[in-house]
C-alpha positions as CSV (number, residue, x, y, z in Angstrom):
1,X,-0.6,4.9,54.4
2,X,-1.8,3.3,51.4
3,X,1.0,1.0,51.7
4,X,0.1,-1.5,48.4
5,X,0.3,1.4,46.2
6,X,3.4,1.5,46.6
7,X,5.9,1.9,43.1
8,X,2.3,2.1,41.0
9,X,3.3,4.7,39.2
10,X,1.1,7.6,37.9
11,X,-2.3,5.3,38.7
12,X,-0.9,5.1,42.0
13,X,-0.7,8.7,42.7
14,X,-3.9,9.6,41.0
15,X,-5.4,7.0,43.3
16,X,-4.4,8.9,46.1
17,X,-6.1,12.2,45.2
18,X,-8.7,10.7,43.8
19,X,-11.8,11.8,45.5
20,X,-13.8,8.5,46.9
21,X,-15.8,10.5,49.0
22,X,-19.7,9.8,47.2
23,X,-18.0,6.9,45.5
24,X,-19.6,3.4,45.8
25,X,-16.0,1.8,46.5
26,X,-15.2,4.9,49.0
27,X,-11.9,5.8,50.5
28,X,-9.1,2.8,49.3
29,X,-8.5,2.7,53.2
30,X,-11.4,1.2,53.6
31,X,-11.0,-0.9,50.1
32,X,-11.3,-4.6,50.6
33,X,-8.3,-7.2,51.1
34,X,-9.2,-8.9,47.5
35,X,-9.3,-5.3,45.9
36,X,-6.1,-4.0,47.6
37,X,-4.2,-7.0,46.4
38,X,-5.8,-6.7,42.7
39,X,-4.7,-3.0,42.6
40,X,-1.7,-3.6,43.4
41,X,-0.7,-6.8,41.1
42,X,-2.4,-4.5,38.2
43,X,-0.3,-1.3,39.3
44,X,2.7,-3.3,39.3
45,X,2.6,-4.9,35.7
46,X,3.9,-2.9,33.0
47,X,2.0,-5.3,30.9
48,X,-2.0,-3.1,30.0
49,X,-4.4,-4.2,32.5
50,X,-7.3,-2.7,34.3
51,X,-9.3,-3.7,37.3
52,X,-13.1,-3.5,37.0
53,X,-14.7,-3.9,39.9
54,X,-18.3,-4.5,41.6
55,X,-21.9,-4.0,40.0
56,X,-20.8,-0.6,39.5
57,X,-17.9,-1.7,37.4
58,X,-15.6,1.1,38.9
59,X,-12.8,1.3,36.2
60,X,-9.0,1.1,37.8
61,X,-6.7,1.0,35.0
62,X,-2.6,0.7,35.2
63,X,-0.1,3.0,33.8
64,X,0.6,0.7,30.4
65,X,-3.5,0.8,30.0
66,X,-3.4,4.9,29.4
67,X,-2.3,5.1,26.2
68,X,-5.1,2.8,25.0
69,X,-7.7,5.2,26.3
70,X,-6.5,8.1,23.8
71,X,-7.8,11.2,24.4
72,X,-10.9,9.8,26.6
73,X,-11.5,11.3,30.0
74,X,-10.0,10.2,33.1
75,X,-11.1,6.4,33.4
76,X,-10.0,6.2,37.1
77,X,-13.8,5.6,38.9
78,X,-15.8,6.1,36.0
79,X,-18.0,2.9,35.0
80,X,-16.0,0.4,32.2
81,X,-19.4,0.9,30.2
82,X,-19.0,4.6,30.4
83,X,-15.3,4.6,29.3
84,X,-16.7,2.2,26.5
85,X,-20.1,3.7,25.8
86,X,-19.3,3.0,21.5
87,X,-18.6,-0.2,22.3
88,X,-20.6,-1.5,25.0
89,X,-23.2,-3.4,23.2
90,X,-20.1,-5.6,21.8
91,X,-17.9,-5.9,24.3
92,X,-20.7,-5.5,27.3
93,X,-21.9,-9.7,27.2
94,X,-18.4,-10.2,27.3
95,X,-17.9,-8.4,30.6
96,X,-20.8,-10.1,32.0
97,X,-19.4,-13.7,30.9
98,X,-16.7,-12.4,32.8
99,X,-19.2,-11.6,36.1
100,X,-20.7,-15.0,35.8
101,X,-17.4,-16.9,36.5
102,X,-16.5,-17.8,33.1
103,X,-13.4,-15.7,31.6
104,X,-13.2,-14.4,27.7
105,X,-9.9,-14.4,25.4
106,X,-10.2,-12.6,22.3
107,X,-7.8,-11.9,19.2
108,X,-8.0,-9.4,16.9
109,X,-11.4,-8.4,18.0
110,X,-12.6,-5.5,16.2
111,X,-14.4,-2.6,17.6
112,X,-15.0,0.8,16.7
113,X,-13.8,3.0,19.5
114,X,-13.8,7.3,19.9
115,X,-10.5,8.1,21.3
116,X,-9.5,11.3,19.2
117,X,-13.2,12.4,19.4
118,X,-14.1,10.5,16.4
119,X,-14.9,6.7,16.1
120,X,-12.0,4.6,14.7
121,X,-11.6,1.4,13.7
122,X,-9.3,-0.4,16.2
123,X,-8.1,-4.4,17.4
124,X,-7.7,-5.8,20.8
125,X,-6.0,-9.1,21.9
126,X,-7.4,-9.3,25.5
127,X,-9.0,-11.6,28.3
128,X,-11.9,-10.3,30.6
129,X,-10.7,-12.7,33.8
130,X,-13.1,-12.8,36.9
131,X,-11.7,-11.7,40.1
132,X,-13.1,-13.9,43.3
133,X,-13.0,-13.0,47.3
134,X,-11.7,-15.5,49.8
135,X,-15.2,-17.2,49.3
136,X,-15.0,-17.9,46.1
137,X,-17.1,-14.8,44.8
138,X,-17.3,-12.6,41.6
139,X,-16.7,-9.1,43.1
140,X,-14.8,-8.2,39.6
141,X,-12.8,-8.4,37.1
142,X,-9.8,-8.3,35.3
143,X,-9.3,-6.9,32.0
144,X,-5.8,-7.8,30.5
145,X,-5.3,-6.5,26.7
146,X,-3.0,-5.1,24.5
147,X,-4.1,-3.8,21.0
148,X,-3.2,-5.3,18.1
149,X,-4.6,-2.2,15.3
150,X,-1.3,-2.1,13.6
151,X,-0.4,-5.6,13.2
152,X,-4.3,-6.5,11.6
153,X,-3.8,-3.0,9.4
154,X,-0.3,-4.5,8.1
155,X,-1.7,-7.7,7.9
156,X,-5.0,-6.3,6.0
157,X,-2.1,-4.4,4.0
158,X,0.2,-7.3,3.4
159,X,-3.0,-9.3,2.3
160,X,-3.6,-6.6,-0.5
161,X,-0.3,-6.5,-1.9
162,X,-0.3,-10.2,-2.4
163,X,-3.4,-10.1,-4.0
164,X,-2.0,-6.9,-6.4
165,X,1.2,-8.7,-7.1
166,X,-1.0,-12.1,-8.5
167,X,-2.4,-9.7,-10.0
168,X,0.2,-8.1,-11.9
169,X,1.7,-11.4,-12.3
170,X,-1.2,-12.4,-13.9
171,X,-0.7,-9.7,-15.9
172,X,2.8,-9.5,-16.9
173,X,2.4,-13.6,-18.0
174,X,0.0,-13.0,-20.3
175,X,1.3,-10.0,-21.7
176,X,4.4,-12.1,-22.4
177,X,2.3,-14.8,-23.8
178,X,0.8,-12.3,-26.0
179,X,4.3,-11.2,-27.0
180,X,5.2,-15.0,-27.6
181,X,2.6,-15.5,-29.6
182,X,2.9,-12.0,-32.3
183,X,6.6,-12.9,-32.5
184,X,6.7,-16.7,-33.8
185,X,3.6,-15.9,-35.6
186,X,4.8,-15.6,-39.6
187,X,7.6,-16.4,-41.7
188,X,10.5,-16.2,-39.6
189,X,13.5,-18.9,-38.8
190,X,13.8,-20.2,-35.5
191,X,16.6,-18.7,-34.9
192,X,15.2,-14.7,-35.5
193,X,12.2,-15.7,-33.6
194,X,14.2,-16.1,-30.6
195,X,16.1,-13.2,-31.2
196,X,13.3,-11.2,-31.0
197,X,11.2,-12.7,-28.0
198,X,14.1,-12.5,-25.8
199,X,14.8,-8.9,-26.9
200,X,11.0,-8.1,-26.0
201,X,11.1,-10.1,-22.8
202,X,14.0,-7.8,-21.9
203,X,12.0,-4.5,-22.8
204,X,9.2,-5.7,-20.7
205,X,11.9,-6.4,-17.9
206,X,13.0,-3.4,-17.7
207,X,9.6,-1.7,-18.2
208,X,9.3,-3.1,-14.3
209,X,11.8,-2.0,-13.2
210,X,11.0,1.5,-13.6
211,X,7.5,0.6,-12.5
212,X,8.3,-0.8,-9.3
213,X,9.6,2.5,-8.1
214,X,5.8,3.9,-7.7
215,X,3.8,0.6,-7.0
216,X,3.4,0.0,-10.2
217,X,1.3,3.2,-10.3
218,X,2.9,5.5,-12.4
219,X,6.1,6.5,-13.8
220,X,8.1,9.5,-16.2
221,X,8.0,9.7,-19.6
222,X,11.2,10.6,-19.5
223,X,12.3,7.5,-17.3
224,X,10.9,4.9,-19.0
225,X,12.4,6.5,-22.6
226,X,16.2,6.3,-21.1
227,X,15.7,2.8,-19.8
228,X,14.5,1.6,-23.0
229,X,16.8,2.9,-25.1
230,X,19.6,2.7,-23.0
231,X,21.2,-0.4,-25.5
232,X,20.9,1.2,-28.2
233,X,22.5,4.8,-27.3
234,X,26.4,4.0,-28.0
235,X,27.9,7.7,-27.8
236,X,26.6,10.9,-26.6
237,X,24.3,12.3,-28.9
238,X,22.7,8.9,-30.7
239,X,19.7,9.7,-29.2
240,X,18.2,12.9,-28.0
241,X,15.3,13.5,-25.7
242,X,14.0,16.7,-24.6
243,X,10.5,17.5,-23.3
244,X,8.8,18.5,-20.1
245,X,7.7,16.3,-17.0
246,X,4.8,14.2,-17.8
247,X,3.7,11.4,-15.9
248,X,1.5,8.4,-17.6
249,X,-0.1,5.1,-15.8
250,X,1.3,1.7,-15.3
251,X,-0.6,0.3,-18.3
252,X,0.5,3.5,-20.4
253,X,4.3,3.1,-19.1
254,X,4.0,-0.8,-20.5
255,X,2.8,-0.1,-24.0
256,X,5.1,3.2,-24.3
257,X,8.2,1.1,-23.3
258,X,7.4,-1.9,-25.9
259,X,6.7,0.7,-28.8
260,X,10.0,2.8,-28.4
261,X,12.0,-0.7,-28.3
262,X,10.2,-1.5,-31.6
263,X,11.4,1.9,-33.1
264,X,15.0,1.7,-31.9
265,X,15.0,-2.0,-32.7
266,X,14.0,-1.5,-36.1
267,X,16.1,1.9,-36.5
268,X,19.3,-0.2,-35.0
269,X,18.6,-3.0,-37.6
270,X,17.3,-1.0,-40.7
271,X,17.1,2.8,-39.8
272,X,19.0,5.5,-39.0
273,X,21.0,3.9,-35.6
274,X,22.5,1.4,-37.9
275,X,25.2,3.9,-39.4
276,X,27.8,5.6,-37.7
277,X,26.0,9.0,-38.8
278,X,22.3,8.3,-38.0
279,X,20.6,10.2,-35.3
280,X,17.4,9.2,-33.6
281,X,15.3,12.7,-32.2
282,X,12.4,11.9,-29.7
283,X,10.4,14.6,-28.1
284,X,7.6,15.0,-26.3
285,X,5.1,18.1,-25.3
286,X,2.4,19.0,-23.0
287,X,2.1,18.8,-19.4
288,X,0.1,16.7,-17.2
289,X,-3.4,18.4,-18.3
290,X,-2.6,19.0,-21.7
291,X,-1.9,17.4,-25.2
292,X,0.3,15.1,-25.1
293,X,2.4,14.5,-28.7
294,X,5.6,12.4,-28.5
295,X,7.8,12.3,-31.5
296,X,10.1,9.9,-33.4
297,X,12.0,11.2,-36.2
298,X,15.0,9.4,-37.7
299,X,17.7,10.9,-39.8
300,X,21.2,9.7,-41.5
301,X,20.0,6.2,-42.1
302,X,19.8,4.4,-45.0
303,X,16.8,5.9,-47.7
304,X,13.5,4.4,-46.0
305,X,11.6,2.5,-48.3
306,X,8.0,1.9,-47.1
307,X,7.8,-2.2,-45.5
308,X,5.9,-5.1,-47.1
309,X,4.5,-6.4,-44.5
310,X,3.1,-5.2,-41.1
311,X,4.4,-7.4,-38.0
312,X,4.0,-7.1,-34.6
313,X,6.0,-4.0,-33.6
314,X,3.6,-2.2,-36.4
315,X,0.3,-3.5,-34.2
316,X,2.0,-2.1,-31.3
317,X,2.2,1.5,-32.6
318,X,-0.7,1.6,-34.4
319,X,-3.0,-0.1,-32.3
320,X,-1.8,-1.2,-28.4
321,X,0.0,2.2,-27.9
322,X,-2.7,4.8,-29.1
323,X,-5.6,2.4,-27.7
324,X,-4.0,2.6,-24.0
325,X,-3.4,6.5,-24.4
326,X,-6.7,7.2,-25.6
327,X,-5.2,9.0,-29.0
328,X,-4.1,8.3,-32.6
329,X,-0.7,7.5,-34.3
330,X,1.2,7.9,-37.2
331,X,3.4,6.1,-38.7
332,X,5.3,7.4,-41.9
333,X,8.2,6.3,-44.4
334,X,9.8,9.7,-45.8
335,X,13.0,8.6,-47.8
336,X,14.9,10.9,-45.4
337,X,13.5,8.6,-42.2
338,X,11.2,6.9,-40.6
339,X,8.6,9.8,-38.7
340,X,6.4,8.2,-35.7
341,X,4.1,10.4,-33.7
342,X,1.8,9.9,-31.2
343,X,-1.0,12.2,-30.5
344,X,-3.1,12.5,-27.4
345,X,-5.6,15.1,-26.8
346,X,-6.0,17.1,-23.3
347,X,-6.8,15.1,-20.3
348,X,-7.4,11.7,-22.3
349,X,-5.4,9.6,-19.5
350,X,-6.5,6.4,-18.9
């Protein structure tokens, strides 16, 4: 009995026990050579197809077209415009297009579906194909789709990141053309000038490649101090940091990294990392909703004499850094060594 539901899997066996008593098809005994045939080259696929059938539009779906359906109710008999009540007015003129002898394929068609008993945003790749008798009649159709929501999502996602990396891009050049232009600005040889964009360039370089960890979002005080100063720390001890965990943004982790290499650049040339006895001290306090106060304080260097002139790596602490943290700075020449502080009050993260 029931011969062409043969190997149709679960579909085939719900089928079966399926009541068809009040139903406009009826019993699938009685079924129709055309619809037998369809059901059965549906059944068989393992590709997501369903058969919709007759002015009813009794919905016969395969095993592979399930998981589409979520957690809707059983499709098997219902309507296709009841299984798709959200989406009927979209995808309804389709069907019909389908009735009138003229079959519909769609990519990436949006629709907003309820499967989890909430309307989602979802894609489908499908073709609504008309299904004729032996004369030649529409008596249903064929609806032959697989959905694409993940591919458009990474897509949509893939999209964004290109967009966020010109972005940055954008960023990052003119950040170095900025750089470019403080450091050749003045009285300096060719030679220095060089010295000194390359050895910014290479702060800023590694500045990344802490932020690339978090997307660019975030990153650790901590993290971006040791990556900085990592060139300048030649023994144990050189350098010491200690503070808590405390987390700052992107554009915070940019300007922090560029004024710490401006201290240890100018500590390794003048201060206190440019004899075998100096020691640099860096600390930090407060936690991620409270005052934040980092602190540069040299000692064993040569006896600090307050500079002539204020350069580039003086506008950095005293104006880029403090401006993107929302506080103030200080910046002092004690004989003993150079002091630098900055001060942020509570919750004054930009």
């Amino acid at each position: 009995m029931l011969k062409f539901l043969t190997g149709g899997g679960r579909m085939a066996e719900a089928i079966r026990t399926h009541d068809w008593t009040d139903h406009p098809l009826g019993p699938p005994e009685g079924w129709s050579a055309t619809l037998k045939s369809t059901v059965a080259t549906v059944l068989a696929s393992r590709f997501p197809q369903c058969v919709v059938w007759g002015e009813h539009l009794t919905t016969i779906p395969n095993d592979a077209f399930l998981p589409i359906l979520g957690n809707k109710p059983p499709a098997l008999g219902l309507p296709f415009s009841t299984v798709w009540a959200e989406a009927w007015p979209t995808i309804g003129p389709i069907a019909d297009q389908a009735f009138a002898g003229e079959p519909t394929f769609i990519e990436d068609f949006p629709l907003v579906v309820e499967r989890q008993g909430a309307p989602e945003n979802a894609w489908f790749t499908f073709c609504y194909g008309p299904v004729r008798d032996e004369r030649g009649t529409v008596v249903g159709m064929l609806d032959t789709v697989i959905e694409t929501t993940g591919a458009v999502l990474a897509r949509q996602q893939a999209e964004v990141v290109a967009q966020e990396l010109v972005h940055r891009v954008k960023n990052a050049l003119s950040v170095a053309q900025a750089i470019a232009a403080q450091t050749l600005r003045g009285d300096i040889s060719l030679a220095e000038a060089r010295i000194r964009l390359e050895s910014r360039l290479q702060a800023m370089a590694r500045t990344h490649d802490v932020l690339i960890r978090t997307d660019w979002r975030e990153a650790d005080v901590e993290t971006i101090l040791e990556h900085i100063l990592a060139p300048h720390i030649d023994r144990p001890g050189r350098i010491t940091l200690s503070g808590p965990r405390r987390v700052v943004t992107g554009r915070q982790t940019l300007s922090l990294a560029l004024a710490i290499h401006e201290l240890a650049t100018n500590a390794a040339k003048y201060g206190a990392l440019s004899r075998d006895e100096g020691h640099v001290a860096l600390s930090w306090t407060g936690g991620r909703d409270l005052p934040f106060v980092l602190s540069w304080h040299e000692r064993g260097g040569p006896e600090v004499t307050p500079p002539t002139r204020r350069g580039f790596g003086t506008q950095i602490l005293e104006r880029m850094l403090p401006g993107d943290f929302g506080g103030t700075s200080a910046l002092l020449y004690p004989p003993e060594g150079l002091r630098f502080t900055l001060t942020v009050p509570q919750r004054s993260r930009s």
